[in-house]
N, C-alpha and C positions, 0 to 999 in steps of 0.2 A: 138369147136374152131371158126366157124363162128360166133357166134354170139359174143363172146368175140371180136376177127378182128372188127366187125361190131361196136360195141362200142368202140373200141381205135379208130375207123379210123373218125367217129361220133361227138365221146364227149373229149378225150385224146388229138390226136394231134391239132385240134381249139384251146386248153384252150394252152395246151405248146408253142404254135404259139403266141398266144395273151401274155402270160407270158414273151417272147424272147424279142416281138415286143414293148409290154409297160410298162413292169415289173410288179413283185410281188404285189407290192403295189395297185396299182391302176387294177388290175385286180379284189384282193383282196375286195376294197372298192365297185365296180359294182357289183359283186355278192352278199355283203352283201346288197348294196342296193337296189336288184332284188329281195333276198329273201324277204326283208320287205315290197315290194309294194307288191310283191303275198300275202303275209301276209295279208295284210291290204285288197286286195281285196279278198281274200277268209273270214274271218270274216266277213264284209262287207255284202258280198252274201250271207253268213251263214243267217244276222239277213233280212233280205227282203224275205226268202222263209217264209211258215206258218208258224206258230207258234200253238203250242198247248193250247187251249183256254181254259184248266182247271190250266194252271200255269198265277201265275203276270207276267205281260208285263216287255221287257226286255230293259232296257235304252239303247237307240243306243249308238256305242263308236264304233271308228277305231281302234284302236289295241287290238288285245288279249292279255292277261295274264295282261298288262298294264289296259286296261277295262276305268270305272271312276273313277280310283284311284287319280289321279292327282286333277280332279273338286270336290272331297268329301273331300279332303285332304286341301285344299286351301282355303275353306269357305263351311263349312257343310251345314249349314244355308240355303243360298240360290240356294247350288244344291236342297237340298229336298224340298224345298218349289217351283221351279221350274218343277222339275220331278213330284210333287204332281196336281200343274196345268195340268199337260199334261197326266196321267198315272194313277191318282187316290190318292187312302189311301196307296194301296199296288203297290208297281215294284222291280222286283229284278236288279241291278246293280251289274257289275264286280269290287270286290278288291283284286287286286294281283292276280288274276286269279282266284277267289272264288267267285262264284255266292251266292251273297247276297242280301236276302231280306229286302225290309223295310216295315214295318206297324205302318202307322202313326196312330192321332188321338185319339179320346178313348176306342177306340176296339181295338187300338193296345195294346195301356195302360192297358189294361184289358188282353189281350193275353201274354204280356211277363211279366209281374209282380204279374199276378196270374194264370199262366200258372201252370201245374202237371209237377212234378220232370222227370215221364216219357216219357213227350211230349216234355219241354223245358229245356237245362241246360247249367247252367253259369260256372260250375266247368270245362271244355272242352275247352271253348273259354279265359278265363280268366287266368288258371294258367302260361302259357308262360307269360306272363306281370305282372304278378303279385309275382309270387315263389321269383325271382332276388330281387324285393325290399321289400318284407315282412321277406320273409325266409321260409325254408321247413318244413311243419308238420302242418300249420296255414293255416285259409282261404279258399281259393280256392285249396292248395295244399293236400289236405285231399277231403273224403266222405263229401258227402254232410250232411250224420247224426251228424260224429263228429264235423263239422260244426256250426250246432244246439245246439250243448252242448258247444261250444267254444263261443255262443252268450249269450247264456245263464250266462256262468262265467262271462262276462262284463259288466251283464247290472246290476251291485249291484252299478257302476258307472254311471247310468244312470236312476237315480228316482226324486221324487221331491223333496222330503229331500237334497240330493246330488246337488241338480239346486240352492235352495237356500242358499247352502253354498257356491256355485261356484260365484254369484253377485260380493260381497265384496272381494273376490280375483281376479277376471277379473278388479275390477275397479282399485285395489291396483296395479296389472303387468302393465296398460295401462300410470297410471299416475306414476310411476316410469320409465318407458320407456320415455316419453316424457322428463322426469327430467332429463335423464342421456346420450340417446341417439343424438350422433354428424349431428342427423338428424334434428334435433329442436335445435341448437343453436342458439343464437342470437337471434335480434328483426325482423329479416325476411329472406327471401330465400325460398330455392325451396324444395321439398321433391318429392324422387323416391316413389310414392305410393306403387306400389306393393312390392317394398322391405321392406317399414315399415311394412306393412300389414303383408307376409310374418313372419317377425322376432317378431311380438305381438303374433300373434296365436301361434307361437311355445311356448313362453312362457305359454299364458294363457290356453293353453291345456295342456302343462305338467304338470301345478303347479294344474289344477284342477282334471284334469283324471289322475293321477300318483301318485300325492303328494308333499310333499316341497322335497323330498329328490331326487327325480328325478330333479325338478327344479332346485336346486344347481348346478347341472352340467350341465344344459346349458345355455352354452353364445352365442356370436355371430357368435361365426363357428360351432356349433353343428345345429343353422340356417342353414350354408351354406351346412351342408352336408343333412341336408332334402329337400336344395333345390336340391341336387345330385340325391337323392334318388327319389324327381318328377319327375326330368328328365328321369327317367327311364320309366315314363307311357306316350310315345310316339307310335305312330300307328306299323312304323315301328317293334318295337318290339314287335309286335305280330307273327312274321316272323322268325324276325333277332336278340333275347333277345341274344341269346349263339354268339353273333360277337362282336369283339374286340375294337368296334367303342368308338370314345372316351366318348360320354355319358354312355356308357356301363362299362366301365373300371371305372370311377368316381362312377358310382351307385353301384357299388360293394364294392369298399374301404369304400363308407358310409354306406353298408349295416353291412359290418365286424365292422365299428367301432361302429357302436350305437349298434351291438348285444353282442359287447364283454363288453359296459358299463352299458349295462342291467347284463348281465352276474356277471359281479363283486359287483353289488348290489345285486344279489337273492344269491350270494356266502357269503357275509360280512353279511347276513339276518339270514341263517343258520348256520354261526357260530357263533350268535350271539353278532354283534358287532354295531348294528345296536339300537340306544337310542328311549325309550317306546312308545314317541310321532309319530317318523313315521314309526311305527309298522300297522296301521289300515287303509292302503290304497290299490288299484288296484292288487298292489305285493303282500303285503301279503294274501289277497284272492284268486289270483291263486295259489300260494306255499299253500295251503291248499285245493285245488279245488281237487278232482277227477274224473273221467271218469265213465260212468256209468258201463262200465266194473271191476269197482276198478282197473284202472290203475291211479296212481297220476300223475298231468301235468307235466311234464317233465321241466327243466328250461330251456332248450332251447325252449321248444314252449312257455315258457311263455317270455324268451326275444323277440321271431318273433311277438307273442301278444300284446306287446307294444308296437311294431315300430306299427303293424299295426292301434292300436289304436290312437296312436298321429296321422299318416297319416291320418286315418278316424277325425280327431278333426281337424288338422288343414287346409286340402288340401282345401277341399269347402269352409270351412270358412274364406282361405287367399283370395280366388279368391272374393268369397261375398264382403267380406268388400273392398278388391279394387276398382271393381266396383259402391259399396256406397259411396265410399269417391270421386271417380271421378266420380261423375254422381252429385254428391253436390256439386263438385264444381264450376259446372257451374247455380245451383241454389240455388244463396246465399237468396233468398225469405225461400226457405225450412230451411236451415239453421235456419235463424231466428225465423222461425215458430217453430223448433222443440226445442231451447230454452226459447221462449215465454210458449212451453206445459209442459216445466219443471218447472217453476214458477208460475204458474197457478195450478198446480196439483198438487206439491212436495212443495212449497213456494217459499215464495222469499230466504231463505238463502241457498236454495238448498242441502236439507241432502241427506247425504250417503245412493244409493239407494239400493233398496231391490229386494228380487224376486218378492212381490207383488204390488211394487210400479211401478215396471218395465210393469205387465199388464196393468195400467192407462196410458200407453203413447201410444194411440191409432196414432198419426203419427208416432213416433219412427216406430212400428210396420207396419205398413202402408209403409215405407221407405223400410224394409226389405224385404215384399214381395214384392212390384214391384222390384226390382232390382231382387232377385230369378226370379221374372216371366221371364226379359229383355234377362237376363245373366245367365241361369240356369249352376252350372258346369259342369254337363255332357251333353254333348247334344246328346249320342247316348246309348244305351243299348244293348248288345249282348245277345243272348241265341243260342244256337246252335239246331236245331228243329229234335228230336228224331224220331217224326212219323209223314206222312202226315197229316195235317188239312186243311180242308176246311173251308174256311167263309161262314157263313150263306148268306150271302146277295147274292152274285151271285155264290157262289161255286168256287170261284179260290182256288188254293192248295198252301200251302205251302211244295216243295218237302224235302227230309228229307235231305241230307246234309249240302245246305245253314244257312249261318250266322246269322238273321233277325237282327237287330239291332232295337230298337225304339226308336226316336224323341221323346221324354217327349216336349220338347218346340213348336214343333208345335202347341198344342192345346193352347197351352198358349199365344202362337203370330197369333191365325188365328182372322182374320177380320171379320168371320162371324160368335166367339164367344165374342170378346172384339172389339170395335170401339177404332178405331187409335190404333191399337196393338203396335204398334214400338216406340209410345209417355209415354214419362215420366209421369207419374201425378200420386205419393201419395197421393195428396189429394181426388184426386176421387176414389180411390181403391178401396170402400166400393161401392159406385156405379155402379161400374164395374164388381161387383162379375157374374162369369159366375153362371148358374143353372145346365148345362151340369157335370156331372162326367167325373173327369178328370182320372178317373182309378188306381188311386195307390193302392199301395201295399194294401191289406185286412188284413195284416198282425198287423195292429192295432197299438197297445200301442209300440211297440218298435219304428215306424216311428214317429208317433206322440212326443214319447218323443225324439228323434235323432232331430226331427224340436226344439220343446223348447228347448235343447241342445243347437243348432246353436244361438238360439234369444239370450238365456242367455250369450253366447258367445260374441253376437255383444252387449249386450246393456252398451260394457265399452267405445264405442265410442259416449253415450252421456256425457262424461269425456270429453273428448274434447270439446265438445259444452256448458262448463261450463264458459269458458271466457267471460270476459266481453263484452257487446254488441258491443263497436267501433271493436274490433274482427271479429264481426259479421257482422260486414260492409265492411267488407274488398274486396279489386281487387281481382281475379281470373282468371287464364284464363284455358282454357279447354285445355286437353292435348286430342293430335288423338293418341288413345291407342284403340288396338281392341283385345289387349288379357292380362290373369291376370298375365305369368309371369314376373318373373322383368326384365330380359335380356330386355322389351317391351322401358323401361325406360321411362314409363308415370310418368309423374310430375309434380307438382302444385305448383304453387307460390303463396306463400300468404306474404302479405304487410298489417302490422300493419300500424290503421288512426295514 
């Protein structure tokens, strides 16, 4: 009992006194904000004693669980490339209370994309973000084997043959968009780039990775509900996927409705009702695909398989081409150079191009990779690290629970592999070529052809570049856009001479 007395007489009646004396409220608020400066100064204290010199250095930051979430979240970019000056290749940083490492560079490039299944893995980090807008049974939300076999069914979409039928259909979706779409009206005005961007690629991915029969059913709101369905690949929900937040509630409704429209086509397929011509596409190779177990794909994994694959067609390739179009349009020189290489190379009456005529346009080409270099879409790579590793070079560890993310664009914007990293210039791209390995995937002919994928994808925006010259001469002004989606509302004016 004394010591009970001793604390009421202590700690009880001071706080009841103080509660009488200045109310609930405001007693309330000083102890919350008592506990947070102790906070702040115990974390604090935390990072100034030693530190264990077999792990990455740990980025200072005042609060806990809070960490650098806010500075990583706000402009990745140049946290990492600041933290890189100060810390290295490798540091681990706090997100959301999760010590997370990073490993830039081409050793890091090398460590998470050709990392061993048992060292590093994506299916861990990945599925909360992913499951909500793909759907269950696909991707990430499966083994990482049946994974392997679910890439495998795809990539019958994904050869050469299949690239050069895709040309004359990307040109045919671009130049009927321009024809029909209330974005290009008139002899001038403004256009929201990333929103036309966005709503081409949804066409010209469904019409080439799906078929015509897929394309028929979407228009301009089956657009909007893949832009729903983006919105679902926010950081946040890596945390928070299962909260009722209103992006959360939209990505769901679009997840339901494009699986029940998949749905009702592999339904109308197998009772067949479905006419001969678009019989031999994406669909009907999964509805015959099986499991190596002899289990046949399921048609709900093959509806989750198709969202995922139009996301995988059009998500990088909305963002790419935004970037290309607003990055041209502040250099109407290139412009003009890149229809001068079309009449020079193709003729002057400019025929309907091909997949091999599409190789001869070395700026075309040229345009796409620096803009990939500038603006790569992802800027960060997860893998969750199964078992310590050490780096060869000074032995720092990677411990086994942290996140490591990797920077792909660092090597690509560093200064001391490319002079003036952060400067535009297609034309010198060939010049510029680093010799350093940037590390990717080893994994060969599937990236390789996912890349020509992409080119073939972009090269219906030299459709555009088919007007006449005074076109090409036209005013511009730059829009201050620093990100691909449209919500951004970057926009170009152009004014016919």
């Amino acid at each position: 009992m004394g010591l009970t007395e001793s604390l009421t007489e202590a700690v009880l009646i001071p706080i009841n006194a103080q509660i009488s004396e200045r109310g609930l409220g405001v007693v309330a608020a000083v102890g919350f904000a008592s506990f947070i400066v102790l906070a702040v100064v115990l974390n604090v204290l935390s990072q100034l004693l030693p530190q264990n010199p077999n792990e990455p250095p740990l980025v200072f930051h005042w609060f806990p669980i809070l960490g650098n979430t806010i500075s990583y979240g706000m402009d990745p970019y140049p946290f990492f490339f600041k933290c890189r000056e100060k810390y290295g290749d490798i540091f681990t940083f706090i997100l959301l209370g999760k010590k997370t490492t990073v490993y830039l560079g081409t050793a890091g490039n090398e460590f998470i994309l050709n990392g061993k299944l048992k060292d590093v893995n994506a299916e861990e980090i990945y599925t909360k973000l992913t499951t909500p807008v793909f759907g269950t049974g696909v991707v990430y939300d499966c083994p990482n084997s049946k994974l392997m076999e679910q890439k495998k069914f795809v990539k019958v979409s994904l050869t050469t043959e299949t690239f050069r039928s895709y040309v004359p259909l990307i040109v045919q979706e671009v130049t009927n968009f321009i024809k029909t779409s209330p974005m290009f009206k008139g002899p001038s005005g403004k256009t929201d780039v990333p929103a036309a961007m966005s709503e081409i690629t949804i066409y010209t991915a469904s019409r080439t990775l799906q078929g015509k029969e897929v394309r028929s059913r979407f228009n301009a709101e089956f657009a909007n509900l893949f832009h729903d369905l983006d919105m679902g690949f926010t950081p946040i929900n890596f945390m928070l996927h299962w909260a009722p937040l209103p992006q959360n509630r939209a990505r769901d409704r679009a997840q339901r409705i494009l699986s029940e429209t998949y749905m009702e086509i592999i339904q109308e397929r197998r009772a067949g009702n479905v006419p001969d011509e678009n019989e031999h596409d994406l669909i009907r190779h999964l509805m015959a695909s099986v499991y190596k177990d002899g289990t046949p794909l399921p048609d709900k994994e093959i509806s989750h398989m198709m969202i995922a694959m139009l996301m995988a067609g059009q998500h990088s390739s909305s963002s790419t081409s935004s970037w290309m179009m607003l990055n041209l349009a502040a250099r109407p020189d290139i412009i003009e150079g890149l229809y001068q290489e079309q009449i020079r190379l193709l003729g002057a009456d400019l025929p309907p191009l091909t997949y091999e005529n599409l190789g001869k346009l070395t700026l075309n080409n040229a345009v796409l990779k620096e803009t990939l270099r500038l603006h790569t879409p992802i800027h960060s790579i997860l893998r969750k690290v199964k078992s310590p590793h050490a780096r060869p070079r000074n032995q720092l560890r990677h411990p086994n629970n942290p996140h490591p993310p990797l920077l792909r664009r660092c090597h690509r914007a560093d200064g001391g592999v490319l002079p003036r990293p952060s400067q535009v210039g297609p034309p010198s791209l060939g010049r510029r070529r680093s010799r350093r390995p940037d590390g990717r995937d080893q994994g060969g002919a599937r990236g390789l052809r996912l890349r020509h994928d992409q080119q073939g994808r972009h090269v219906a925006l030299p459709a555009l570049w088919r007007w006449p010259p005074p076109l090409h001469r036209r005013a511009v002004r730059r829009p201050a856009a620093r990100g691909h989606h449209r919500d951004h509302g970057a926009r170009v004016q152009v004014e016919a001479a």
